[in-house]
C-alpha positions as a Markdown table, in Angstrom:
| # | Residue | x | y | z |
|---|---|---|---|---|
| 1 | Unk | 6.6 | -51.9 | -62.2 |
| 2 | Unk | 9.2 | -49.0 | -61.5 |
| 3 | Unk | 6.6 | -46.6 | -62.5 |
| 4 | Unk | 3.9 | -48.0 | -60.9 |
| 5 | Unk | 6.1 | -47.9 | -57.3 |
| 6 | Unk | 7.3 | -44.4 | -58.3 |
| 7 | Unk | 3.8 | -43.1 | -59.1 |
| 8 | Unk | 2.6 | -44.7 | -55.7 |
| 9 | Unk | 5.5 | -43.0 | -53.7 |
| 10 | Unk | 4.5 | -39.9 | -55.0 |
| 11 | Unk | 0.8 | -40.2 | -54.3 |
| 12 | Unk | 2.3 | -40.9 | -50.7 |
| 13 | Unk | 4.6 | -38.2 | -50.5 |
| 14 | Unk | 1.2 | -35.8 | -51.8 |
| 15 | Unk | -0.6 | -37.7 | -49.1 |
| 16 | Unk | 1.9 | -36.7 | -46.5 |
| 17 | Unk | 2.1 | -33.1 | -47.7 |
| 18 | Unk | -1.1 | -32.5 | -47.5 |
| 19 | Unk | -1.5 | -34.2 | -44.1 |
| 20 | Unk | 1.3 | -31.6 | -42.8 |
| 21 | Unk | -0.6 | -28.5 | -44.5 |
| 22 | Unk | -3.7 | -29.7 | -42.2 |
| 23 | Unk | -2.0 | -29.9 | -39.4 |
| 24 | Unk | 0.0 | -27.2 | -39.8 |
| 25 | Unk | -2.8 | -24.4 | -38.0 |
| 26 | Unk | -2.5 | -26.6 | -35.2 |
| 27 | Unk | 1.0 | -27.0 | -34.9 |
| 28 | Unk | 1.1 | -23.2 | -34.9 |
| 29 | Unk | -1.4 | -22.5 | -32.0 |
| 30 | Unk | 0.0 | -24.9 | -30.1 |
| 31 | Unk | 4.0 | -23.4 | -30.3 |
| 32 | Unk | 2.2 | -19.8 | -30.0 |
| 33 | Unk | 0.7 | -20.9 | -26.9 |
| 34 | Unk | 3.9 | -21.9 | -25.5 |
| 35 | Unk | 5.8 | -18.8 | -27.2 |
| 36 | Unk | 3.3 | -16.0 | -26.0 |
| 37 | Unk | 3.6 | -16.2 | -22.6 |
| 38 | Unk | 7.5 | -15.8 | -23.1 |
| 39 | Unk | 7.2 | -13.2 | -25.3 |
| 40 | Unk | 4.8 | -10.8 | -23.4 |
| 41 | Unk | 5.8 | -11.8 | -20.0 |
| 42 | Unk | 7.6 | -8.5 | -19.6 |
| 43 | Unk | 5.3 | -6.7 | -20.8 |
| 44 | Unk | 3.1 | -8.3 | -18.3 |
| 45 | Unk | 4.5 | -7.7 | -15.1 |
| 46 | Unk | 5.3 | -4.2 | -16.1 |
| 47 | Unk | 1.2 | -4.1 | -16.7 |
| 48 | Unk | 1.1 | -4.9 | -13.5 |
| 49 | Unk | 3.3 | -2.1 | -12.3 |
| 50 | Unk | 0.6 | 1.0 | -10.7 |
| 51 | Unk | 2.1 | 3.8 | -10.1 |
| 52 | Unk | 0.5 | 6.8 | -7.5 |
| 53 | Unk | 1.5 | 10.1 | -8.5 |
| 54 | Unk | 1.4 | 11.7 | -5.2 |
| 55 | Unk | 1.4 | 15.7 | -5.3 |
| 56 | Unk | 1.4 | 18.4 | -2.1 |
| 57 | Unk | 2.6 | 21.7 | -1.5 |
| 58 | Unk | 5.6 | 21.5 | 1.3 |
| 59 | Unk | 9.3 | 21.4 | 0.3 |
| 60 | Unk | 11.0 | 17.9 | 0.1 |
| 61 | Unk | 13.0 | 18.5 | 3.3 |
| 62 | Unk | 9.9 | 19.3 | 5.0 |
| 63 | Unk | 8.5 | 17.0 | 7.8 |
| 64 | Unk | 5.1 | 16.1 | 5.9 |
| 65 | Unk | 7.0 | 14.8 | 2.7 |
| 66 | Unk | 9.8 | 12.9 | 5.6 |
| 67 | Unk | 7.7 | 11.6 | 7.8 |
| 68 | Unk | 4.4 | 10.9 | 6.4 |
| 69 | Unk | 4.8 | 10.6 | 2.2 |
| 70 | Unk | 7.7 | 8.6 | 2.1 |
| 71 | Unk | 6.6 | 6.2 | 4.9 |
| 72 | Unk | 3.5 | 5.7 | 3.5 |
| 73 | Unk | 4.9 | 5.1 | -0.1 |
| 74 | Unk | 7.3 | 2.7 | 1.1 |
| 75 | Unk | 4.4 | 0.9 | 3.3 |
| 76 | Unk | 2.3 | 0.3 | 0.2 |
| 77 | Unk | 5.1 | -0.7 | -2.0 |
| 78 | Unk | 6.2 | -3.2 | 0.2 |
| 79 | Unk | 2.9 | -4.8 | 0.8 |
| 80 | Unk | 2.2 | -4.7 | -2.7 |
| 81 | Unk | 5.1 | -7.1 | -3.6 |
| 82 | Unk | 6.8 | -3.9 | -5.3 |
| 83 | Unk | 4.0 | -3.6 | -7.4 |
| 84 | Unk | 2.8 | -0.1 | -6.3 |
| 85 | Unk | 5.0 | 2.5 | -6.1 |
| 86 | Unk | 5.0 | 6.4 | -5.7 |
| 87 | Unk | 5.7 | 8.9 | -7.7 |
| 88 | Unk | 5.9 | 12.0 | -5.2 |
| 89 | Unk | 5.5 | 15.8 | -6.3 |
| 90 | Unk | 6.6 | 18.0 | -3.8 |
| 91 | Unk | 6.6 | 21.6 | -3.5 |
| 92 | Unk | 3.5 | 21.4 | -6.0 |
| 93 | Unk | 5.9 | 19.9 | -8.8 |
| 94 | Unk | 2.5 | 19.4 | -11.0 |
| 95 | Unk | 1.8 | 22.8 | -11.0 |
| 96 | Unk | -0.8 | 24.7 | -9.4 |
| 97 | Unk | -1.8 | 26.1 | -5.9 |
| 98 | Unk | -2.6 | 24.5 | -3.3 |
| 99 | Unk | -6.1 | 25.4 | -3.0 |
| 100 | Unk | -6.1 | 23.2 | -6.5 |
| 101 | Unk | -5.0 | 20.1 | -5.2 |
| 102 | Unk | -8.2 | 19.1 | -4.4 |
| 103 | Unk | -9.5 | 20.0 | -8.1 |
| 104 | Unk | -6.3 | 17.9 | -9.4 |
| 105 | Unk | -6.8 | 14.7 | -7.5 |
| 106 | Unk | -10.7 | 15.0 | -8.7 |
| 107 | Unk | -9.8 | 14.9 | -12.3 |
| 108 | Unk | -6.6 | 12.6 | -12.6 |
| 109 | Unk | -3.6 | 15.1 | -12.9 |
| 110 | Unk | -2.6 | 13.4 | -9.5 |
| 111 | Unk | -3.7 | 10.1 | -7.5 |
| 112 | Unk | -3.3 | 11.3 | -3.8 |
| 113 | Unk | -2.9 | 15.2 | -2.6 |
| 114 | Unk | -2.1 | 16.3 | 0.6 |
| 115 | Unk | -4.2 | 19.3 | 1.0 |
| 116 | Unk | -6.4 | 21.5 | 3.4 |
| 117 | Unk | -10.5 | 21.7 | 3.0 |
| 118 | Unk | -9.6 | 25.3 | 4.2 |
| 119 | Unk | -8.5 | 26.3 | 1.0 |
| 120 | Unk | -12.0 | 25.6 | -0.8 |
| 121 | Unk | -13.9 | 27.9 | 0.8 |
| 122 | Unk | -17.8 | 26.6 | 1.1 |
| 123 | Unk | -16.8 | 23.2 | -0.6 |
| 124 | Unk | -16.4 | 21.4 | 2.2 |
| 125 | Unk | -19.3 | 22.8 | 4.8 |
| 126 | Unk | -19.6 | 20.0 | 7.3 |
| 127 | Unk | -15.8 | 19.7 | 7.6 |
| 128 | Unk | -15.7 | 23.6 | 8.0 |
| 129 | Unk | -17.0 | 23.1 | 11.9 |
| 130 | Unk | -13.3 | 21.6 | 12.5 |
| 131 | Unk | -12.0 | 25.2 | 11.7 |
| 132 | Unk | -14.2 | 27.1 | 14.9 |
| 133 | Unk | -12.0 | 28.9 | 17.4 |
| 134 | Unk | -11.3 | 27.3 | 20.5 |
| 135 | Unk | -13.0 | 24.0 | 19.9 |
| 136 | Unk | -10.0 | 21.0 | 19.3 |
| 137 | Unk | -6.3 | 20.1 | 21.5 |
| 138 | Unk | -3.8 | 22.1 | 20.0 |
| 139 | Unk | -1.1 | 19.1 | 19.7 |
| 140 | Unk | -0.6 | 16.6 | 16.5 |
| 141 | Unk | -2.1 | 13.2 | 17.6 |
| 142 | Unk | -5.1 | 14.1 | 19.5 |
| 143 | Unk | -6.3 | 17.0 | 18.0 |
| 144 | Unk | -6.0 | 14.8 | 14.8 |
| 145 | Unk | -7.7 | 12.0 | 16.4 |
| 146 | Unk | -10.5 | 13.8 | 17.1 |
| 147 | Unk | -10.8 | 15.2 | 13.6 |
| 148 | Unk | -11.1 | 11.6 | 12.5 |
| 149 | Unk | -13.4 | 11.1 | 14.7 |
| 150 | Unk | -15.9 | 14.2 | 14.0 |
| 151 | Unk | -15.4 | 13.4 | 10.0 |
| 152 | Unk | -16.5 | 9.8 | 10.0 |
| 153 | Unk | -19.5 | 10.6 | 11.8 |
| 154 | Unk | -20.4 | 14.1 | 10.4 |
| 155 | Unk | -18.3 | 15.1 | 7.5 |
| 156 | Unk | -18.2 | 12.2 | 4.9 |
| 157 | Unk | -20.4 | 13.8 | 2.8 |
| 158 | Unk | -17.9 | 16.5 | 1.8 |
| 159 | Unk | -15.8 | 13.7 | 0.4 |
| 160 | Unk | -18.2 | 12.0 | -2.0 |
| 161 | Unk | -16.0 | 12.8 | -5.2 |
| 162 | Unk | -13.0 | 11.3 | -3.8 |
| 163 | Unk | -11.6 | 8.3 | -1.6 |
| 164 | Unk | -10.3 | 9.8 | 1.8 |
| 165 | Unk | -7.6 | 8.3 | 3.3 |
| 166 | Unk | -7.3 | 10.6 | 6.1 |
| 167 | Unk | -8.0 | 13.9 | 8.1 |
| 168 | Unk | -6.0 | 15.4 | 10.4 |
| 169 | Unk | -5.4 | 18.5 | 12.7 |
| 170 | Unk | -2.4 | 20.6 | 11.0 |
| 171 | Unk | -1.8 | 21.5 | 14.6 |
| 172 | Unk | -2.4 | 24.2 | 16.6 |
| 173 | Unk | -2.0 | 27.6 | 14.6 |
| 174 | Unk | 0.7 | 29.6 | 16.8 |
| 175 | Unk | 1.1 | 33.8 | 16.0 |
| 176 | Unk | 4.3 | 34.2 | 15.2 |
| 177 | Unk | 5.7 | 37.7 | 15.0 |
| 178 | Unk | 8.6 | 39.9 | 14.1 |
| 179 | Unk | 9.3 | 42.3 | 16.7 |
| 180 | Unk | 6.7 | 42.7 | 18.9 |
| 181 | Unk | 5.9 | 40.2 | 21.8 |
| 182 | Unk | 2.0 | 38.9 | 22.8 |
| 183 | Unk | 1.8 | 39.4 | 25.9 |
| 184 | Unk | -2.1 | 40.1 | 25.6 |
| 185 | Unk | -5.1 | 40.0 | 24.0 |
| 186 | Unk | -4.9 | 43.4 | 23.3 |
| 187 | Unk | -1.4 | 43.1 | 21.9 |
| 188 | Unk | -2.6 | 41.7 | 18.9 |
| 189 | Unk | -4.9 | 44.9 | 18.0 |
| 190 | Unk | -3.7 | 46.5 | 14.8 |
| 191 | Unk | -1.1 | 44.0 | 13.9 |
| 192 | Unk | -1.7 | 42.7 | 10.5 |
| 193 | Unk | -1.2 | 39.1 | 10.7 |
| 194 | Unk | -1.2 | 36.7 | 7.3 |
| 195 | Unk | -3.8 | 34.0 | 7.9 |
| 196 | Unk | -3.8 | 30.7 | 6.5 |
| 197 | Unk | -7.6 | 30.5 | 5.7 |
| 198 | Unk | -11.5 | 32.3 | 6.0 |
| 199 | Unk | -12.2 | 30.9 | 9.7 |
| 200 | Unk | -8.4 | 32.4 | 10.5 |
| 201 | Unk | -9.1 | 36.0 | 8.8 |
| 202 | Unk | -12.3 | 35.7 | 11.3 |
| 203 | Unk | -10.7 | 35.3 | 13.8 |
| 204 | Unk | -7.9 | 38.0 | 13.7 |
| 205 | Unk | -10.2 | 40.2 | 12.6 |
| 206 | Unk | -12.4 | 39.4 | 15.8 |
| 207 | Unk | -9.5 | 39.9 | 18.4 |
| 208 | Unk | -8.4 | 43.7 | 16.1 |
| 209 | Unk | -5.7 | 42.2 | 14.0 |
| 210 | Unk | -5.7 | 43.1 | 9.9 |
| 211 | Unk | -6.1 | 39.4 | 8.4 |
| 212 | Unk | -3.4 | 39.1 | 5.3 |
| 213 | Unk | -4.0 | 36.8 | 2.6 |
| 214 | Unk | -0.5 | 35.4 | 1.4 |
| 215 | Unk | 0.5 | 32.0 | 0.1 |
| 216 | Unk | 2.5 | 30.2 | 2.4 |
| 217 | Unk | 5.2 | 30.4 | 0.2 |
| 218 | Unk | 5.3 | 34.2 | 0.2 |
| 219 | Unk | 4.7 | 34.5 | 3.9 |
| 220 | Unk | 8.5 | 34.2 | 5.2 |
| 221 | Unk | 9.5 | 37.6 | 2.3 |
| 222 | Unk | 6.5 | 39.3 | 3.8 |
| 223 | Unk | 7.6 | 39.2 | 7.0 |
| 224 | Unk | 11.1 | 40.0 | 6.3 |
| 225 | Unk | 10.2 | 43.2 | 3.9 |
| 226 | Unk | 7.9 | 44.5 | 6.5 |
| 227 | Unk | 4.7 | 43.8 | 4.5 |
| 228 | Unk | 3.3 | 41.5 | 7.2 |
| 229 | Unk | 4.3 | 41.6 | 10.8 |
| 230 | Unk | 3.4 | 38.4 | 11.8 |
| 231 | Unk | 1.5 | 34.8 | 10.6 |
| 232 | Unk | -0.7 | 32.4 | 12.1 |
| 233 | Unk | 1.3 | 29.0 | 11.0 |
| 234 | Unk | 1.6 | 25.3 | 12.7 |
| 235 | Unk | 4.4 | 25.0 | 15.2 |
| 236 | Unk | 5.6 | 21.9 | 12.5 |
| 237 | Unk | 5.1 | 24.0 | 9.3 |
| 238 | Unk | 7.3 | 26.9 | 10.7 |
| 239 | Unk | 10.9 | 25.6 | 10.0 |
| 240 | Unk | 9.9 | 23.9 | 6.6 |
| 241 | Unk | 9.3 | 27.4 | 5.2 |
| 242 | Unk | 12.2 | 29.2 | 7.4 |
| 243 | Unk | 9.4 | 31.5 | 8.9 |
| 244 | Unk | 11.0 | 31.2 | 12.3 |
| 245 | Unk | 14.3 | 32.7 | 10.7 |
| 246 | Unk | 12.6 | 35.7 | 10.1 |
| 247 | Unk | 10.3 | 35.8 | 13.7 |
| 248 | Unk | 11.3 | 36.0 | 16.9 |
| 249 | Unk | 8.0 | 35.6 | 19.1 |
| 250 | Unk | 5.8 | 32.4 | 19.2 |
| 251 | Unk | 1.9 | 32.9 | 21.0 |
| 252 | Unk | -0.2 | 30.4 | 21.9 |
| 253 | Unk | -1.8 | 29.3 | 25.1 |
| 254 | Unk | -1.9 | 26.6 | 27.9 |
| 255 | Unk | -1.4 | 23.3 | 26.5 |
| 256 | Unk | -4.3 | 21.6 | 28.0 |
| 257 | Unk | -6.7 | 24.4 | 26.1 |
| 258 | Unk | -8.0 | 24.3 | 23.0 |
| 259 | Unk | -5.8 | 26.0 | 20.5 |
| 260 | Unk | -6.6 | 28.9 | 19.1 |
| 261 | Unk | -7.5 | 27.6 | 15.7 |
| 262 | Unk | -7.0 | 24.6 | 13.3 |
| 263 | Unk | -6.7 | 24.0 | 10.3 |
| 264 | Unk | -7.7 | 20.7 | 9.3 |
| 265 | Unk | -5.7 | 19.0 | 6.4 |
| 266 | Unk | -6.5 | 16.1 | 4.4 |
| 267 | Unk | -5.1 | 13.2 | 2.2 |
| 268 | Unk | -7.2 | 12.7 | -0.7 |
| 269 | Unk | -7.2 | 9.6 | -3.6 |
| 270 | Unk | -8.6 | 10.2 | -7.1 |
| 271 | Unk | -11.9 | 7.7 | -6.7 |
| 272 | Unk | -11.4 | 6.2 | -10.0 |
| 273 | Unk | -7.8 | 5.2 | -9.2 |
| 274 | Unk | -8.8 | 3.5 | -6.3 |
| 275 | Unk | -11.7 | 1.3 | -8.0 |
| 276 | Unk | -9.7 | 0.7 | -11.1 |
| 277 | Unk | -7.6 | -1.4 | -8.6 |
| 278 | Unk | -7.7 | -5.3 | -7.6 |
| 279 | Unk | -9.2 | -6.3 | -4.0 |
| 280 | Unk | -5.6 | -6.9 | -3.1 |
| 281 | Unk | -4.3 | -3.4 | -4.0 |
| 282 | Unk | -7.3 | -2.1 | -2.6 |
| 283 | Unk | -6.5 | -4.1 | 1.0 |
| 284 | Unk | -3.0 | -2.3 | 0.7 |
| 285 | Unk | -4.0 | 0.8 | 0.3 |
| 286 | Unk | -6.7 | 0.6 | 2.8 |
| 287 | Unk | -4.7 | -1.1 | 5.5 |
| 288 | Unk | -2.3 | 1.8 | 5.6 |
| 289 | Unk | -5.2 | 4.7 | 5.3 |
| 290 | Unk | -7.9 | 6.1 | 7.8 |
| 291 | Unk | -7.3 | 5.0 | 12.0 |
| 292 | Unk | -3.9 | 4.2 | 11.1 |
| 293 | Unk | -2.4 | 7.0 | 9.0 |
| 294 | Unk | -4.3 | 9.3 | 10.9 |
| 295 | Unk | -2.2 | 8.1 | 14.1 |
| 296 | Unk | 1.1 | 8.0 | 11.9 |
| 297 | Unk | 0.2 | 11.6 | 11.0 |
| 298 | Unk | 0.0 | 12.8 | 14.6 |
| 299 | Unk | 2.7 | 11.0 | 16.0 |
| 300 | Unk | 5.0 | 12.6 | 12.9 |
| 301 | Unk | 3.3 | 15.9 | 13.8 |
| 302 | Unk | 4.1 | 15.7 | 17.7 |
| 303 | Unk | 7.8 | 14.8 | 16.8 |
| 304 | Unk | 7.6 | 17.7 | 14.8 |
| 305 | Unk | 6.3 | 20.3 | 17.1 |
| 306 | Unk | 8.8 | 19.3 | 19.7 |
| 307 | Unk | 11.6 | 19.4 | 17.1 |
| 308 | Unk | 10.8 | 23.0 | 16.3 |
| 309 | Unk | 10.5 | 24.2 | 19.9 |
| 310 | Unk | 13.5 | 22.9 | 20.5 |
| 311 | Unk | 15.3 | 24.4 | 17.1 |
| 312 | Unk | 13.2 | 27.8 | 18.0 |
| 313 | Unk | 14.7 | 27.9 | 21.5 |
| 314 | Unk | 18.4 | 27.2 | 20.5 |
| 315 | Unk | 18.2 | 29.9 | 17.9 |
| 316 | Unk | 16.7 | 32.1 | 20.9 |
| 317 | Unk | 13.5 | 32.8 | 19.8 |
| 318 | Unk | 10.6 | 33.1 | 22.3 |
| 319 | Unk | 7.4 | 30.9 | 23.0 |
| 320 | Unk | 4.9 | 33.1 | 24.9 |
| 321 | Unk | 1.6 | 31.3 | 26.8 |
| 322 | Unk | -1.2 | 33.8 | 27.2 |
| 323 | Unk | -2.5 | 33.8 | 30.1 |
| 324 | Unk | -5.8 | 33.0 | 31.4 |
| 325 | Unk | -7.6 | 35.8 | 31.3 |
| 326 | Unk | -6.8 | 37.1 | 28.0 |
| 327 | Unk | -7.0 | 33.4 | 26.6 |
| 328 | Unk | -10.5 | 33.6 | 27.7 |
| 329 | Unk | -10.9 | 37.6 | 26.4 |
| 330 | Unk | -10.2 | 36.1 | 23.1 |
| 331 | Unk | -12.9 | 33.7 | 23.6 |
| 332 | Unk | -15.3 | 36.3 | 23.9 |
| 333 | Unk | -14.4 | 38.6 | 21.3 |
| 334 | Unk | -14.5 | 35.1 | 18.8 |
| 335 | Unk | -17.6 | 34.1 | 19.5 |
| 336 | Unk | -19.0 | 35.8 | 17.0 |
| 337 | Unk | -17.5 | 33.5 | 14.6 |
| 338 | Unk | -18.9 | 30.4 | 15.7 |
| 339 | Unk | -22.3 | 32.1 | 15.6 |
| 340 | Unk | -22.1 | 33.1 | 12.1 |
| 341 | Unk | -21.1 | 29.8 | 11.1 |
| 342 | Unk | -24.0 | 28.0 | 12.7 |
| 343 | Unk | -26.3 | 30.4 | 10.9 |
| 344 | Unk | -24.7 | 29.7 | 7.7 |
| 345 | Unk | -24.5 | 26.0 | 8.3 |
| 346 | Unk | -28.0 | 26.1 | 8.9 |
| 347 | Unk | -28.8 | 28.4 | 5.8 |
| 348 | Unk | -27.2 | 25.6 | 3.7 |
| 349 | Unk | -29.7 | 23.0 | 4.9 |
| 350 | Unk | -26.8 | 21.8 | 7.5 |
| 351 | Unk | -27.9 | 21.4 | 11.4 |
| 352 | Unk | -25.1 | 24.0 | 12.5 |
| 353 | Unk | -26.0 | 23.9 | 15.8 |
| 354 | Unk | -25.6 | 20.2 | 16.5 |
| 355 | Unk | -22.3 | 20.2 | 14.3 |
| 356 | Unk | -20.4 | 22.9 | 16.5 |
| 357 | Unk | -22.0 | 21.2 | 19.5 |
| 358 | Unk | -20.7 | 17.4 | 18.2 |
| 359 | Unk | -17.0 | 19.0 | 17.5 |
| 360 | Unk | -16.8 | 20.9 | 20.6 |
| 361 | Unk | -17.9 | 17.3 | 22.5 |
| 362 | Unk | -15.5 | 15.9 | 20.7 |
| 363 | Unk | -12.9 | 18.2 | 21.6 |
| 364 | Unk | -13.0 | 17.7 | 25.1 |
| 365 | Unk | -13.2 | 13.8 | 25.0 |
| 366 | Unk | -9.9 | 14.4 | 23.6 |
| 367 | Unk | -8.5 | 17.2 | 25.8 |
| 368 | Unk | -10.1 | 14.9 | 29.1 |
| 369 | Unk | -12.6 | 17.2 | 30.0 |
């Protein structure tokens, strides 16, 4: 009897083993499923971390990186829960030039650039009618504005390989010289002037200045060593490079003329970046992009210009207004400029007569004429 009860127990205990073996799998899944999530929950939310390696050309102290980079960073980090989050690169910390931003955000080595169309020359043709002399306000929000304006009805074309978030007017390019004061057109004859891009050189060159080719960073030693004896520069860029240590005369003309030139800039995203991200990152970053970082642009730009003025004047350095009739000689001998670019337009399959036409329309919408 004993080892009849002992040989059934055993059979039992068998049973039971093997009951637990079969369950075992299921045992398993069921604790992993509970354990995973604990496990790789870090590992989640930091997959969930996007960072925006943000790269321009300006010094961190400038008013660009201040004003507009930071805010914007902190804008879209704080709408994103903290889960985007710049990475910023002034001063061209990823290497380069600038005229290789745009090149850079293309391909990935950066997510956003701050960068002028200027500096491609022929890459950007439709935005190229922005650059004509004489043709946009010379101050930060409107001229900007109205560069907005003129791109998403003419220009959007030029950025097909990337997602723009904005375009804006770098301001009015002032002359700045050393020693000698503009008082007139013919002033400038002879004076070799550095000039921050093609449509510039075209225009000194038209009024009988040298144009001088120069990186920006180079600009304030040429000046100082005699190389240069003057640059065409925006009133806001002036300080951030210490150029108005080194000049002592500032030209432009009336403020409710078109400036002398612009130089349109523009905030590009690497396309891929921006569809690789969820609808809700992609309502972040396009809440804070186009009508309304354009206006935070220009607004920064304005505060800006009057800063400088007002730095420029306590250090006693002179702002000169040319006066009517040589604003309007340099007119004439720069028309020449916007004629050649209507024929190229045109030669590149572009309507560049109904282009300059549109921008200069837009112009005065913006200047209330």
């Amino acid at each position: 009897m004993t080892s009849i009860a002992t040989h059934k127990s055993t059979r039992k205990s068998r049973s039971t083993a093997v009951s637990s073996w079969r369950s075992a799998p299921s045992q398993l899944l069921a604790s992993l499923s509970l354990a995973l999530p604990a496990l790789f929950g870090a590992s989640a939310v930091q997959a969930q971390q996007i960072t925006i390696k943000y790269s321009h050309f300006l010094p961190a102290n400038s008013g660009f990186n201040q004003k507009v980079a930071l805010p914007w960073c902190a804008a879209i980090e704080k709408d994103s829960g903290g889960k985007m989050k710049c990475q910023l690169y002034p001063s061209l910390a990823l290497g380069g030039t600038p005229a290789q931003l745009a090149d850079q955000v293309k391909n990935g080595v950066a997510d956003v650039v701050w960068t002028s169309p200027s500096y491609s020359t022929g890459r950007f043709p439709r935005t190229e009618a922005l650059e004509l002399p004489f043709t946009l306000p010379g101050d930060g929000l409107a001229g900007s504005r109205a560069m907005w304006d003129y791109a998403q009805q003419y220009a959007m074309a030029d950025f097909k390989d990337f997602k723009l978030l904005a375009i804006h007017s770098g301001g009015n390019s002032v002359i700045s010289t050393a020693s000698k004061p503009i008082l007139s057109a013919a002033d400038l004859k002879g004076l070799k002037v550095r000039s921050p891009s093609r449509f510039a050189a075209l225009f000194l060159s038209a009024i009988g200045s040298t144009p001088v080719n120069m990186p920006l960073a180079q600009v304030t030693e040429g000046i100082s060593k005699g190389v240069i004896d003057g640059a065409m520069i925006p009133w806001e860029v002036l300080p951030a490079i210490k150029v108005d240590e080194v000049t002592k005369y500032h030209i432009e003309g009336m403020p409710n003329q078109p400036g002398f030139i612009q130089t349109p800039m523009a905030i590009l995203m690497n396309k891929a970046k921006y569809d690789s991200l969820a609808p809700e990152f992609k309502a972040v970053i396009d809440k804070h992009s186009g009508q309304a970082l354009v206006d935070l642009i220009g607004k920064a730009w304005d505060d800006g210009i009057a800063d400088t003025r007002k730095k420029l004047a306590a250090q006693g350095n002179k702002t000169l207004v040319i006066k009517d009739a040589d604003y309007n000689a340099m007119k004439k001998s720069t028309a020449s400029v916007e004629a050649d670019w209507v024929r190229q337009a045109n030669a590149r399959g572009l309507d560049g007569n109904k282009l300059a036409t549109e921008v200069h329309a837009i112009g005065n919408k913006y200047l209330g004429k």
